[in-house]
N, C-alpha and C positions, 0 to 999 in steps of 0.2 A: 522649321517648326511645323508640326503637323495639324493644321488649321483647314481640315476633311468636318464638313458639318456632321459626322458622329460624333470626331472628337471633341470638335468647341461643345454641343451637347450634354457631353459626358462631363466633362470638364467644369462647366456652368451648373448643372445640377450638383456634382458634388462640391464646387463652392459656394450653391444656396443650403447646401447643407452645413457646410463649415459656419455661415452667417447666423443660421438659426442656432447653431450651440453656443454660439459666444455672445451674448449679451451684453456681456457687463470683459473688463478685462482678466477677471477671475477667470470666468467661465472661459474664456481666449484661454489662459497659460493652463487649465487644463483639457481642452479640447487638442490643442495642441501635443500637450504632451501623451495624452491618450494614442493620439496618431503616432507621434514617433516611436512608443512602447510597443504600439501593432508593428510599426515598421520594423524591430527589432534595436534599436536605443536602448542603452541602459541609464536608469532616472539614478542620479546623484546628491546626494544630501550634503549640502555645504559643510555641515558640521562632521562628515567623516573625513576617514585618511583616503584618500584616492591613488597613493602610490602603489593598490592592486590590481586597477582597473587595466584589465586590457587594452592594448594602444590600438588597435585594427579593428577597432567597432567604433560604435558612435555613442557618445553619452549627450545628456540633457539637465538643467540644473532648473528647476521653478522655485522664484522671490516671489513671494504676494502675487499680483498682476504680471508678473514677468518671467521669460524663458530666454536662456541660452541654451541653446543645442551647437555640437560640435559634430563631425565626423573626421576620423584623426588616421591619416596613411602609415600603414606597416613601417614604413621605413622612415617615416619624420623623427627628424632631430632637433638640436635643440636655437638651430637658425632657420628652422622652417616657416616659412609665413605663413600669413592666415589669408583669408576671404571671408569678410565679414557683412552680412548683409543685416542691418541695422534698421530697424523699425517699429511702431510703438501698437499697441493693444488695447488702449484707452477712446473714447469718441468724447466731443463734447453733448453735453444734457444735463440730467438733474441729481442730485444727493440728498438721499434721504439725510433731515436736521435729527438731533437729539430730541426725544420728546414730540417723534413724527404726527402722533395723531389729533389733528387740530378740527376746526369745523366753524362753521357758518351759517346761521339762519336753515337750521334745521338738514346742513348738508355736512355730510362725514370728509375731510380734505385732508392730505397729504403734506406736511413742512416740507419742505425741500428748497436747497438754496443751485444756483445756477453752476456749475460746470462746466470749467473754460468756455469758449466760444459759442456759444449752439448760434443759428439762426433762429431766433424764439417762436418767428411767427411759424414755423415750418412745424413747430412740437403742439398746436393749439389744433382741437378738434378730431387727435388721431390717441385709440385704444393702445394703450403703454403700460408695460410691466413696470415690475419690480424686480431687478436681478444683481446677488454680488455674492456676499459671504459675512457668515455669521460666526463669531466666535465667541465660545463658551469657557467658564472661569476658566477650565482646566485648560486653556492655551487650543482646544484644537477647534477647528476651522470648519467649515458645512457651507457648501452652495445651496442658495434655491435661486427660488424665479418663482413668478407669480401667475406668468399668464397673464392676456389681458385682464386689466387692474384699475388704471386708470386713466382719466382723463383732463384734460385743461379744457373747460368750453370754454368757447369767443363769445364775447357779448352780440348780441341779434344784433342787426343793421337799423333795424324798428327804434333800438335804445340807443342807436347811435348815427346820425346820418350822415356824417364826414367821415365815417370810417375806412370807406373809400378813397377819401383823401388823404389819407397818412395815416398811420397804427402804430399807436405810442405804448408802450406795456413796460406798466411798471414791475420792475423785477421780484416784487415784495408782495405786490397788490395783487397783480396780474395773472401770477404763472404758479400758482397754488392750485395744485391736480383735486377733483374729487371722483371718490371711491366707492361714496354709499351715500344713505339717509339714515339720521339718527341722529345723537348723543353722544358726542364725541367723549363724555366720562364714561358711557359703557363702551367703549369700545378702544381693544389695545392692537393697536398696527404690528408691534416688533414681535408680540404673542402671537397674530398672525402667520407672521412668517416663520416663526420658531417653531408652529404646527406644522406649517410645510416641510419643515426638514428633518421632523421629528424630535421637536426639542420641548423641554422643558421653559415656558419662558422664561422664569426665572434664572436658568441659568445659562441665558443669554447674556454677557460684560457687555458684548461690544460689536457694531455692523458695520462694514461697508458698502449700502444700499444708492444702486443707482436707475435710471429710469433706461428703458430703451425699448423703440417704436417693437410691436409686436407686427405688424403686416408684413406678410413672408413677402423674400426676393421673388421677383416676376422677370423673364426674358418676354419682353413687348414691341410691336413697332412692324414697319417692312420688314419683312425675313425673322422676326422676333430677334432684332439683332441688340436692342438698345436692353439694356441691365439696371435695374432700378433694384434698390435693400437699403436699409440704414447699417451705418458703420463702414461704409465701404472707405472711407480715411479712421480707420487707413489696414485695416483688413485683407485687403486685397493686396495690401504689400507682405502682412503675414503671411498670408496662404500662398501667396505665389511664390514666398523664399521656403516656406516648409516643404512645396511639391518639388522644390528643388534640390532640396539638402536630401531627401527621403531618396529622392533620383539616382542624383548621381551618387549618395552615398552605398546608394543598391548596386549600381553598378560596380562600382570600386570591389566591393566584397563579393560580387559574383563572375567577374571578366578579369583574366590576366594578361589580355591581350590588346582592351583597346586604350584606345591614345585619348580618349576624353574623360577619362578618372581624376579623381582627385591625389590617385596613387602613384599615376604618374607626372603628372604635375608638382607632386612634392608642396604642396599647399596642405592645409588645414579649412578647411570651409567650415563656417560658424554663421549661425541664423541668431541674433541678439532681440528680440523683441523685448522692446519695453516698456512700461508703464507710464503714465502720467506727460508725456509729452505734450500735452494738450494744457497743460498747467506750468509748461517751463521747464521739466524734465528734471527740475532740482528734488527730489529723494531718494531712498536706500535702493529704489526696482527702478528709479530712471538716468535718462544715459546721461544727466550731468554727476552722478552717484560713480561707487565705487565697483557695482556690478561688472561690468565686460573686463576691466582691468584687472579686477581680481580673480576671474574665470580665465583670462588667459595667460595670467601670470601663474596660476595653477598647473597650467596646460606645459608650459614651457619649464616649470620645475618638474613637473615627470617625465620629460624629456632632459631633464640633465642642468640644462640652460643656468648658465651663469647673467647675472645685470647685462653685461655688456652680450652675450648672447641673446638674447629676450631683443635688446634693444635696435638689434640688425637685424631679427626676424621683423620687428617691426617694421624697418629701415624700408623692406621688402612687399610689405603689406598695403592689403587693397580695402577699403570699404565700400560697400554702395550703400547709402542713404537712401530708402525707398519710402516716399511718404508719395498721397496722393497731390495732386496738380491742378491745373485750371485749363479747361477748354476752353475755345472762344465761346462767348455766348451771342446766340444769333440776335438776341433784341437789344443787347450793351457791348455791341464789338467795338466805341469808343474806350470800354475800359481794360483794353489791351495792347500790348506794342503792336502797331499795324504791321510791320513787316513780319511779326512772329505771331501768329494764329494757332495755336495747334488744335486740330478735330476729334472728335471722337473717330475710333479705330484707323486714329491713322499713326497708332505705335505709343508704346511708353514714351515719358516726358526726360530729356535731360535738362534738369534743370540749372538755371545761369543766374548771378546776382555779384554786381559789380562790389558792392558794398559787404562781399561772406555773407548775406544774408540765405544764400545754399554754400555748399563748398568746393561747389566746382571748378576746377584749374583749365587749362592746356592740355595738360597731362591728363586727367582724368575725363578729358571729352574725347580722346584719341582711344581711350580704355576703352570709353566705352562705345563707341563706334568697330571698332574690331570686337567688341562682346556680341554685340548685334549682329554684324555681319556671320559670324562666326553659329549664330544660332539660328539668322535667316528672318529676321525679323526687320521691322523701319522704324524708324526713332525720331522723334520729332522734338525741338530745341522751345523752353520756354523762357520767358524772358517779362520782367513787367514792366507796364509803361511807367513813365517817369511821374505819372502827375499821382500813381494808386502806388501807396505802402507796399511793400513785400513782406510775407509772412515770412516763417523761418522754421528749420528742422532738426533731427540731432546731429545731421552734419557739421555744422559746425561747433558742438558740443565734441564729437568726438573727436574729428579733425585736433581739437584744442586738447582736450584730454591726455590723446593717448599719441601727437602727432604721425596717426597714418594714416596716406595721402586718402579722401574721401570723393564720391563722387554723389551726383544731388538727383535722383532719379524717381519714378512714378507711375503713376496710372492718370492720364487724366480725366478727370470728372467735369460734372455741370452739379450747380447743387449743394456746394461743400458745408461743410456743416451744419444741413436740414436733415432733420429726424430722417430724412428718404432722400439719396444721391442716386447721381448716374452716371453710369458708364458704357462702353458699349462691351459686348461682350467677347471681344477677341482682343481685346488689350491687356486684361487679368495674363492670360494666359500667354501674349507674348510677354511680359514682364515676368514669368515665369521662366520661359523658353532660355531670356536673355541671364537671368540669373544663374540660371545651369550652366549656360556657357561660362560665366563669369567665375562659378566655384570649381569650373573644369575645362581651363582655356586649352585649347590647339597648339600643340609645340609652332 
């Protein structure tokens, strides 16, 4: 891995750049795709015939919030495996309600109801957009964003003097953002934003509007080593499977010689981001959905692929699950397995869970142990104490799905679902390093 303080530099500014364009997971599947189109990709419309598409390039397909990108070797047939690196686009926060523009005692407020997980105290007293997509009667679609927009103030300490002692926030009462002063019957929030995109309000149907913090990513700390942005769960597992499909997929199409292509490897590498994981992953853009199945059952009829073909490329095939993880925290190292600590930079996270709550095997920690080695990186094992729940990912979603074999990997953070995470800033990018290896392993 090339971890020369230009490159971590280089590398970090333009994934504070990738952070600022994606917002919402809208703005993710097409920042994304934008990149792969530079990269030379060809964008795919689910609803064409794809049996013209050239096999030696790379295509990309965007659902709503979600992208699958492929890069497809010259010579794949129709038992070639894939490499799929599997991760989601969505943060927890806020959704604008129907009928957003509400108000109080002479203050203009925002409806919005809660959004998977957040840590709520973390969204209170910080300057938050509005960002997603608006769609108009005619079926088509318009990004905005708002800019700093709005706010949730905290009640003063003066109106409250236990607040110290514990912070109870009611999700109804509490966490209703304001935006102005006024009249909340002059004034229309959705018209708003339909002027931002240059719309008609009126022929605004329909929005998916979500909140997310506007203060830009900061490298800060000793040596400005530590990495602070919102969205980094799981971001950071996008952008690091994208630098790597974009990679090796460049390689592949411009080197007939070296041994770390995907062309000669004989693999398919596939970058699966998807939506809504933050809600259970159950719809049409998330991986308990029909997406990745039907993208790569695509893939293997333009190869030829009979059922029983399809089903031995699978037979063959690798996932990595890349969702972000948990560092130890230095002021609650009780709420960790003491013998498994992992630090910030000291390497992406394999993640382990007795009960499939990751879907990590035997098998798939040997993977991924030769991934790492193999790209020169250090990997650190996480694992939770017995007495704290285990979250869970689309590993075991797709594992179940599609049965191929999965492995439960990451970035680890401190922070995880505060409006502001952290990480440190050479972990992004070895979990990128390790990905490359993994869409284009070593004979």
């Amino acid at each position: 891995m090339d971890a020369t303080p230009e490159y971590i530099a280089e590398f970090t500014a333009d994934f504070s750049a990738f952070l600022q364009a994606a917002p919402s997971s809208y703005h993710a599947a097409a920042e994304v795709a934008r990149r792969l189109t530079a990269a030379g990709f060809t964008r795919l419309s689910e609803a064409q015939n794809w049996g013209d598409a050239p096999a030696a390039t790379g295509h990309y397909v965007v659902r709503d919030g979600a992208v699958i990108a492929w890069s497809q070797p010259a010579e794949a047939g129709p038992t070639t495996p894939f490499r799929i690196l599997g991760t989601h686009t969505d943060s927890p926060g806020f959704k604008l309600k129907p009928k957003p523009t509400i108000g109080s005692h002479g203050w203009l407020q925002a409806g919005v109801e809660v959004y998977g997980g957040p840590l709520l105290n973390s969204w209170l007293d910080r300057e938050l957009e509005l960002a997603g997509r608006l769609v108009t009667r005619d079926g088509s679609e318009h990004l905005v964003r708002t800019g700093p927009f709005l706010r949730i103030p905290q009640l003063a300490v003066h109106l409250d003097r236990e607040v110290n002692n514990g912070l109870t926030l009611d999700r109804q009462r509490h966490l209703t953002p304001v935006f102005g002063v006024g009249a909340a019957c002059e004034v229309d929030l959705v018209a708003h934003l339909a002027g931002l995109a240059g719309l008609a309000a009126e022929d605004v149907a329909g929005y998916d509007i979500l909140t997310a913090d506007t203060n830009p990513p900061a490298a800060f700390g000793l040596g400005r080593e530590l990495f602070a942005a919102g969205r980094l769960d799981n971001l950071s597992s996008v952008y690091a499977g994208l630098q790597a499909l974009i990679r090796t997929s460049t390689s592949t199409s411009t080197s007939t010689s070296t041994s770390t292509s995907s062309a000669d490897t004989g693999s398919i590498s596939v970058l699966a981001a998807f939506d809504h994981e933050e809600l259970g992953s159950q719809s049409r853009s998330g991986a308990s959905g029909p997406l990745l199945d039907d993208i790569l059952t695509r893939i293997g009829h333009g190869l030829g692929a009979t059922v029983s073909e399809r089903l031995r490329a699978y037979a063959q095939s690798w996932c990595l699950s890349a969702d972000a993880g948990h560092a130890v925290h230095p002021n609650y190292p009780e709420r960790h397995d003491p013998a498994n600590m992992p630090i910030l930079g000291g390497g992406p996270l394999l993640k382990i869970n007795a009960n499939q709550r990751y879907a990590t095997d035997a098998h798939g920690a040997a993977l991924w142990a030769r991934t790492c080695a193999q790209a020169g990186v250090d990997y650190q094992e996480f694992v939770s104490n017995n007495t704290v729940p285990c979250g869970s990912t689309i590993g075991p979603l797709t594992a179940t799905r599609l049965g191929i074999r999965v492995v439960d990997v990451g970035v680890p953070l401190l922070s995880m679902h505060s409006a502001r995470e952290l990480c440190h800033v050479n972990d992004p990018l070895a979990l990128s390093a390790a990905t490359a290896a993994f869409f284009a392993p070593e004979p």
